[in-house]
Every structure is written in structure tokens, then in C-alpha cells.
C-alpha positions in Angstrom: 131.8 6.6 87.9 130.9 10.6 88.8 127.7 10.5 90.9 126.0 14.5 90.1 124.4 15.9 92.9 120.8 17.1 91.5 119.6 17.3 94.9 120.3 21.6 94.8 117.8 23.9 94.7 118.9 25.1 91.3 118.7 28.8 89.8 115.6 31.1 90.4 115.4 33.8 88.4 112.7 35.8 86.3 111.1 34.4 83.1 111.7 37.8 81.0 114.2 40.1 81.4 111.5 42.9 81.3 106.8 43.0 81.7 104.9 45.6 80.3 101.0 46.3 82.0 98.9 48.9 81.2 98.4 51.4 84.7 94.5 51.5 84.4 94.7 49.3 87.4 95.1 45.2 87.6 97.9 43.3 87.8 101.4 43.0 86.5 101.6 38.5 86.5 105.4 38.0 87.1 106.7 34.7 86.2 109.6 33.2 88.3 111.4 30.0 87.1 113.2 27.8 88.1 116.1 25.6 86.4 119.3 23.3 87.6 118.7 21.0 90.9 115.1 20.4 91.5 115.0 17.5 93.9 114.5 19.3 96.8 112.4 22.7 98.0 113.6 25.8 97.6 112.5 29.8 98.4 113.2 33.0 97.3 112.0 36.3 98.3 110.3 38.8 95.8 110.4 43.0 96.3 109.1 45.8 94.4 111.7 48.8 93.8 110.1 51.1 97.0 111.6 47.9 99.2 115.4 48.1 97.6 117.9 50.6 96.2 117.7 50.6 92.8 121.3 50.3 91.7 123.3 52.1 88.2 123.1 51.4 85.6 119.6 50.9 86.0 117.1 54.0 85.4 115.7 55.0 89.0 112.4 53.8 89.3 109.6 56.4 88.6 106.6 54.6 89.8 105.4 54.8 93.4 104.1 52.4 95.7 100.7 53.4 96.7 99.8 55.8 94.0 100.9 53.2 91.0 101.2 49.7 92.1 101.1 48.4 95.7 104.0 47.4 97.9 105.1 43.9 97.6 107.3 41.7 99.3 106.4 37.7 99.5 108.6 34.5 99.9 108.1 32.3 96.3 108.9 28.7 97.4 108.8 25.9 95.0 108.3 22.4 95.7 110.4 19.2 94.8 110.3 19.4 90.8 108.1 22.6 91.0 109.8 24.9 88.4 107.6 27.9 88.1 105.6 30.5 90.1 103.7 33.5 89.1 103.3 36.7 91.5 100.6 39.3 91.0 101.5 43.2 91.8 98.7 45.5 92.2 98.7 47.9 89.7 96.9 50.8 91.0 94.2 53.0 88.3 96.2 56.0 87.9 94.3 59.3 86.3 97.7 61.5 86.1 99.2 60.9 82.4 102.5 60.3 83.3 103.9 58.8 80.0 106.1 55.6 80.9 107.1 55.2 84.3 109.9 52.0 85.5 109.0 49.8 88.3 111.7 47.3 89.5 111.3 44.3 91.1 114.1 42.1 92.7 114.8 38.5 93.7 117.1 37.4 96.8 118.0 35.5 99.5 117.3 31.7 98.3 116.6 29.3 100.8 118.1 26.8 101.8 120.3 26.8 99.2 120.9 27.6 95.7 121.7 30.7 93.3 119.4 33.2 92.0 119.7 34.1 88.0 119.0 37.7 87.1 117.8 39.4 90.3 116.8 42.8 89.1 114.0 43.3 86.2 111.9 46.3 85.4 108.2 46.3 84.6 106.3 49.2 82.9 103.1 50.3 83.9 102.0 52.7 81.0 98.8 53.4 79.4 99.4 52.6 75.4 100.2 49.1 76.0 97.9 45.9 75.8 98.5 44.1 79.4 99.5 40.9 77.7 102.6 39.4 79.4 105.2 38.6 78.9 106.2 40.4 75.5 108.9 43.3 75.0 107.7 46.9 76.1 105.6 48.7 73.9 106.9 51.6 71.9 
């Protein structure tokens, strides 16, 4: 007999690989998920680009925290079978066309134990898109 241990915090990682929002202001809704070991409670923190170094091959990030979206760095913790979370990031109304602009957000340092999925994802403020999310960017 092979007794599984379930009791791990399981994988966090992002629900889409990337968000699109308008950048007339509101807020890009980030979905975090969660799969694998639920049993017990598990955290994870959550930064926006201007908090990190945005690493190749990724495109730099062009928006900028405080003219386009405010700062954000929180701790996403899930309860015992909890297996999703949504964060809001403050798009900022922006009156400088600036045609699409990247804006990166990260996931790291689970606690107290488990694996995060996926760390890095981009989000696009820009100004043709509807602000539905998730969906693929808008062309």
C-alpha cells in the first residue's frame, strides 16, 4: 500500500499566461490558482514589474507605476481547499496615447511550502481593448 501525501500546499501559479485592460483607469482582476496538495494553507507573494527585474526574454516593461497602474506588492494566501484568488491592480486614467505598453507581474516566495507554476505574466493596459478578462490581447 503507497499512502500519497496531499497534505502540500500544491502549485500557485497565474490563471492565464497573459490579461489585457483598457488604461482609462480601473482595474486589471488577476486570477491566481491553485492546483496539487490542498489540505493545508499556503501563501504566495504577488509584485508588479517596478518591484522586480524584469528578466530576457521578456520585453522590458513600458508601463510605470504611478503614472499607469499603481505599485503593488500583497501576500495571496489560500485556505485549506481554497484554490483561487483574485488581485486587483490600479490602473491609473492615462491621457498620453502611448499605443500598447507591458506591465509584468510576478509570483514568489510560497509559504510554508510548495512550488509556484509560471511566475512571470504580462498584462497590457492599452486603450483599444474591451477590459474583459481573461481573454488573449487585443490586436
Amino acid at each position: 500500500m503507497t499512502i500519497t501525501d496531499d497534505d502540500i500546499g500544491g502549485v500557485i501559479q497565474f490563471s492565464a499566461p497573459t490579461y489585457s485592460v483598457n488604461e482609462d483607469g480601473g482595474d486589471a482582476v488577476v486570477t491566481v490558482v491553485r492546483s496539487g496538495g490542498q489540505a493545508g494553507g499556503i501563501s504566495v507573494r504577488l509584485q508588479t514589474s517596478d518591484l522586480f527585474l524584469v528578466a530576457p526574454p521578456l520585453d522590458p516593461a513600458t508601463a510605470t507605476a504611478s503614472s499607469d497602474y499603481t505599485s503593488t506588492d500583497v501576500r495571496v494566501t489560500f485556505g485549506a481547499g481554497e484554490t483561487a484568488k483574485t488581485v486587483r491592480i490600479p490602473i491609473l486614467p492615462d491621457v498620453t496615447p502611448e499605443g500598447t505598453e507591458f506591465l509584468y507581474v510576478r509570483l514568489s516566495d510560497p509559504q510554508p511550502s510548495g512550488a509556484v507554476g509560471t511566475p512571470t505574466l504580462g498584462t497590457r493596459p492599452r486603450r483599444p481593448c474591451s477590459s474583459s478578462m481573461p481573454r488573449p490581447p487585443c490586436s
